[in-house]
C-alpha angles and dihedrals in degrees: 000000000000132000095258091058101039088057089050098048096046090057094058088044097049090043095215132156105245130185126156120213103251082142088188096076086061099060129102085242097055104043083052085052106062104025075067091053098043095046087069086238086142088036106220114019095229098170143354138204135210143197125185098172096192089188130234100263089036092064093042096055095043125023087025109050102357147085086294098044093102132059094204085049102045120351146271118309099252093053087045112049107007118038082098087069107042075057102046081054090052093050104052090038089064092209140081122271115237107182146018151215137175150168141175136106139187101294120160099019097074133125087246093063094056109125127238119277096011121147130221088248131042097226085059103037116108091203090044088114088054084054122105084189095052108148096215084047099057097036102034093050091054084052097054085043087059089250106151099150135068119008096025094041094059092067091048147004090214090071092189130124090262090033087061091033085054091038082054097048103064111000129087108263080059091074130111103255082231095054104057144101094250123140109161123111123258103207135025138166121204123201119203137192118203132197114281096029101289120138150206145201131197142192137214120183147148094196099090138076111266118262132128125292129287138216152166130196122200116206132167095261098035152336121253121200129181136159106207098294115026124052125200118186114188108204107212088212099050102028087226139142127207115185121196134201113222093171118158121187125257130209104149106248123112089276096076103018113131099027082300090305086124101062088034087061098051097038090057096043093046083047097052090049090052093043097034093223117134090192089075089075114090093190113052141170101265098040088038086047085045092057106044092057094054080064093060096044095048089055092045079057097052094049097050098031093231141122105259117199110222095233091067085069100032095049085052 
């Protein structure tokens, strides 16, 4: 028996209550998403498209010189930062992968880019103010914008002007962006095939401003585009657009992380254990084990530039 069916009938054996933290099947978006999807209101699903703009400080503080930097110490970007995503794709397509392709690299953050005349930290380097990726910059600014969380509470816990200038001046998120031990990759496309012919595309990359994902979805009766929050769904019969808010509020506490994806999460698994009903998980163990391994097999296909189908992963 292969891994993916061991995992699932041990989980029926066991009789455990299972949910894996893809916290993006839990929003308002989401569920919108894909009760549109699923209500055949843009008839066959052909191709989808999908955007995860990381940002350009984002990347610097933590896939360049942060805890995801390395591959050794964490693991490869698209494990990292988007398996939510490959997931997110699977979810709303409503059908197995069966074969992969992928490319991207490290392209930008690289010792050879490096400008003249920078030095291997901010606080010495005579361009730093030419520099989008200026530590100061990134961490200061969050400070005069009343910003003491995430990401200026990950360098110190003294979240103070000279905390963060002393955080600069000998930890890690200090260091010149060209300077550093990364190895990860800072932009990637996967292509996927579905069952039944359907297709997707995603991107990876650090080189946006940071907002929330986009997508749009082509079907056989309309088109359907959002961007984390509004939906607009263009009917081909009527030549009409409806657009939807799915807006959640966001304070920033545990309640509304992740688009409420947070609370959604927790709110479907507690349910689950009072009700005892396993169907109220939107992320269990044999479509979370399924998409995980997508991820694996897009990066062996990066790797080894190559169209991987998705059985070689999922038969183990």
């Amino acid at each position: 028996m292969n891994l993916f069916l061991q995992l699932v009938a041990n989980g029926l054996v066991n009789g455990a209550m299972f949910a894996v933290c893809h916290v993006l099947r839990y929003t308002t978006y989401t569920k919108k998403v894909k009760e549109i999807v699923t209500s055949g209101r843009l008839g066959e699903i052909v191709s989808l498209q999908h955007l995860e703009p990381v940002g350009f400080w984002h990347q610097a503080h933590s896939f360049v010189r942060g805890n995801w930097r390395s591959e050794r110490e964490s693991s490869f970007m698209l494990l990292a930062k988007s398996c939510h995503d490959l997931d997110w794709i699977r979810h709303i397509m409503g059908r197995r992968c069966t074969q992969v392709s992928s490319f991207g690299s490290l392209l930008h953050f690289r010792p050879e880019n490096r400008p003249a005349g920078a030095a291997d930290r901010c606080l010495e380097c005579a361009v730093e103010s030419t520099c989008p990726y200026s530590a100061p910059r990134i961490y200061l600014t969050c400070l005069q914008r009343g910003i003491t969380g995430w990401p200026v509470n990950v360098l110190t816990p003294d979240v103070t002007e000279a905390g963060v200038a002393e955080a600069l001046c000998g930890g890690p998120y200090g260091r010149c962006v060209y300077a550093c031990d990364n190895d990860v990759v800072d932009h990637q496309v996967v292509n996927m095939q579905f069952e039944g012919s359907a297709s997707a595309s995603f991107t990876m990359t650090a080189f946006t401003r940071q907002r929330d994902r986009e997508t749009r979805i082509f079907g056989t009766r309309g088109e359907l585009t959002g961007n984390g929050r509004f939906i607009e769904v263009y009917d081909f019969l009527t030549d009409t657009t409806e657009r939807i808010d799915a807006e959640t509020a966001s304070d920033g506490s545990i309640l509304s992380g992740h688009g409420g994806g947070d609370l959604g999460l927790m709110t479907h698994f507690v349910g689950a254990l009072l009700k005892n009903d396993p169907s109220l998980i939107l992320s269990g163990p044999a479509e979370s084990l399924e998409t995980h391994l997508m991820v694996f097999a897009a990066e062996q296909a990066r790797r080894d530039g190559r169209v991987v189908a998705a059985a070689e992963w999922l038969e183990g």
